[in-house]
FIDOKE-257962 format. One line per 8 residues: number of its first residue (from 0); for each residue x, y, z of C-alpha. Coordinates in Angstrom, 3 decimals. Each point is the difference from the previous one (the first is absolute). Layout:
NUM> X/Y/Z; ...
***
This chain:
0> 67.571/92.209/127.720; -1.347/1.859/-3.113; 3.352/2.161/-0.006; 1.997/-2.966/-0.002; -1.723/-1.500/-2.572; -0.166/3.074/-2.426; 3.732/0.280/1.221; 0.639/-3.324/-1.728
8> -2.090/0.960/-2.670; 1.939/2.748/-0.740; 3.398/-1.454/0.229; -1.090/-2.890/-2.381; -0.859/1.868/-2.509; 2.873/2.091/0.507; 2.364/-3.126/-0.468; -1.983/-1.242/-3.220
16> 1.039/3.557/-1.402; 3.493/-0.654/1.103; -0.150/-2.994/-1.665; -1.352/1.457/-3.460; 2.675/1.954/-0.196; 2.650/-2.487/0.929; -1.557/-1.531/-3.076; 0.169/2.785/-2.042
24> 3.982/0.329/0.562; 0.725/-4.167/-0.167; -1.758/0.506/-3.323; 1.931/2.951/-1.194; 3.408/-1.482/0.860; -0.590/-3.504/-1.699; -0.712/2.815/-2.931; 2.998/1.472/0.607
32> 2.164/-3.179/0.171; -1.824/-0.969/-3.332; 0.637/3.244/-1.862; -3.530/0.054/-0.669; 0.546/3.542/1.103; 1.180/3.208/-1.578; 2.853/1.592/2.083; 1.898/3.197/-0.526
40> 2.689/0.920/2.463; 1.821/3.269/1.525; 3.607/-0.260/1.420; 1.657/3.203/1.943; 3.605/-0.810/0.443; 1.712/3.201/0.912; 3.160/-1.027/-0.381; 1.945/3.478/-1.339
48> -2.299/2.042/2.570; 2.498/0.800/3.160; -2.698/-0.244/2.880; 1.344/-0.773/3.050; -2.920/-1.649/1.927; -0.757/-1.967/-3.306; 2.719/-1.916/0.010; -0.875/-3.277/-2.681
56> -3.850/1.406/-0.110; -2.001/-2.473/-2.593; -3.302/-0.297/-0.616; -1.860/-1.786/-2.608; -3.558/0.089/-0.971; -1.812/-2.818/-2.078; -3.372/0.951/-1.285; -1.937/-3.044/-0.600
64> -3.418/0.554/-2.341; -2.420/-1.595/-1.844; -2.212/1.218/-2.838; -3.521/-0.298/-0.263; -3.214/2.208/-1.715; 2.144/2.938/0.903; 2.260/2.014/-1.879; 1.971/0.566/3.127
72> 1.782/-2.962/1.462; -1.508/-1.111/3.593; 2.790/0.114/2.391; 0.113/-2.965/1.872; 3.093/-0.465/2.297; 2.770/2.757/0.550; 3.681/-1.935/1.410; 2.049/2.463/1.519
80> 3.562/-1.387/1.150; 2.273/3.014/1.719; 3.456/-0.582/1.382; 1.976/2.450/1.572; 3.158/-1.451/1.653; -1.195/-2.453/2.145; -3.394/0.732/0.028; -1.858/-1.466/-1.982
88> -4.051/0.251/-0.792; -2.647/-2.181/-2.201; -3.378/0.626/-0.677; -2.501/-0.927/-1.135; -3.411/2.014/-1.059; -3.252/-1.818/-1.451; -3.097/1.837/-1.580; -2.850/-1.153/-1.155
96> -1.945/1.179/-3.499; -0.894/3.277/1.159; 3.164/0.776/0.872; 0.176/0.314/3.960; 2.392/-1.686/1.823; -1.270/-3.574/1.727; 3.413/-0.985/1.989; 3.107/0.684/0.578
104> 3.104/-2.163/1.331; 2.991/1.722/0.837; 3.616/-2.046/1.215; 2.825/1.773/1.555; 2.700/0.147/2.044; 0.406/3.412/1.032; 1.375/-0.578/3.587; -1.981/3.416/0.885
112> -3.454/-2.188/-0.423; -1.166/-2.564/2.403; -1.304/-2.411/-2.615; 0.981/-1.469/-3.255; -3.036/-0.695/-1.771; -3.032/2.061/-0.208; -3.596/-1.256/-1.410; -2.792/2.616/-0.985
120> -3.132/-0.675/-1.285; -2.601/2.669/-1.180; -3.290/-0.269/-1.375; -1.311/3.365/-1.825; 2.955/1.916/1.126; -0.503/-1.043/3.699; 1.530/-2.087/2.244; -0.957/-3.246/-0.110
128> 2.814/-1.985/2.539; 3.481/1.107/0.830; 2.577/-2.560/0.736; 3.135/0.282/0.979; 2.242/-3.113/0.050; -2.933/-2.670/1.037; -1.167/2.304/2.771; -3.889/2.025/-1.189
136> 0.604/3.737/0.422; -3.021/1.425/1.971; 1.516/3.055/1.893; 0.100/3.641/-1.583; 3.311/0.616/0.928; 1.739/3.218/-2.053; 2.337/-2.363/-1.685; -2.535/-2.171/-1.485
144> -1.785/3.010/-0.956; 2.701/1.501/-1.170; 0.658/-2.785/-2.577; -3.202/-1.223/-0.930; 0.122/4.034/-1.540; 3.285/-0.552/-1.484; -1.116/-3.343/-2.024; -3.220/1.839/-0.986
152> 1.446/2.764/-1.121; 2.717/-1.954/-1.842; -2.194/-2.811/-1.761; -2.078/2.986/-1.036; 3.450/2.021/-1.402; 0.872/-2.703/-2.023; -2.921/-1.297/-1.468; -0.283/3.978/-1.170
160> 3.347/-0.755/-1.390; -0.780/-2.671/-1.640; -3.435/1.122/-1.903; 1.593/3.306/-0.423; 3.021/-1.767/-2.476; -2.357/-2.589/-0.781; -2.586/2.647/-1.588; 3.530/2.092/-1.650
168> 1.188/-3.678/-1.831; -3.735/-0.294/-0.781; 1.318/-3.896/1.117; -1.657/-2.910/-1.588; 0.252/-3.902/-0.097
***
């Protein structure tokens, strides 16, 4: 009985995490939609490159920031759209004021994958829930590991990016 009731417990708390950070990103896109925050944006359109296997490749990173006490902008959402023929990629990657990534939504329709949307939440750099579609994600299976390294390693990649030409424009409101 105590298990299942620290088992509860556990998962409540879990889900008012969840919920904080579902917070956190509502909040961050009604800032968006309002322009109450700064964005700067990357677009890679190879066009005159002759790769054969990157046929159409686009990809196009917003950078949206807000500036505080700081002299360094705090990156708050990174938008990455990537197309490549038919395939085609967005996500999504939310930190919070000390910089560490918080969640992560990726949509796709890679016909390799078995799912279209993926959920992630984190809470100080660990994982918090993993969803995938509507289904919760508790199996270790390579694949999930596998790409709950590759959105780590990516959110941290370009958050470097962005403090690294954030700290070059010496960037300011």
């Amino acid at each position: 009985m105590l298990c299942w009731i620290l088992g509860v417990s556990y998962l409540n708390a879990q889900e008012s995490e969840v919920d904080l950070v579902l917070n956190e990103y509502i909040r961050t896109k009604e800032a968006q939609q309002k322009k109450e925050l700064s964005m700067s944006e990357f677009r890679y359109e190879p066009g005159a490159l002759k790769f054969p296997s990157f046929v159409g490749y686009q990809r196009k990173e917003q950078y949206l920031y807000s500036f505080g006490e700081s002299p360094i902008p705090s990156l708050e959402l990174v938008v990455l759209a990537i197309d490549s023929g038919k395939i085609h990629y967005d996500i999504e990657l939310l930190y919070n004021f000390k910089g560490e990534l918080i969640f992560c939504r990726e949509n796709q329709n890679n016909p390799d994958f078995k799912f279209t949307e993926l959920r992630i939440f984190f809470k100080e750099e660990k994982l918090l829930r993993f969803y995938e579609g509507n289904a919760i994600i508790t199996s270790s299976l390579l694949f999930h590991q596998e790409k709950l390294k590759f959105i780590q390693a990516t959110a941290k990649s370009l958050y470097d990016k962005f403090t690294g030409y954030a700290r070059f424009l010496k960037m300011k409101p």
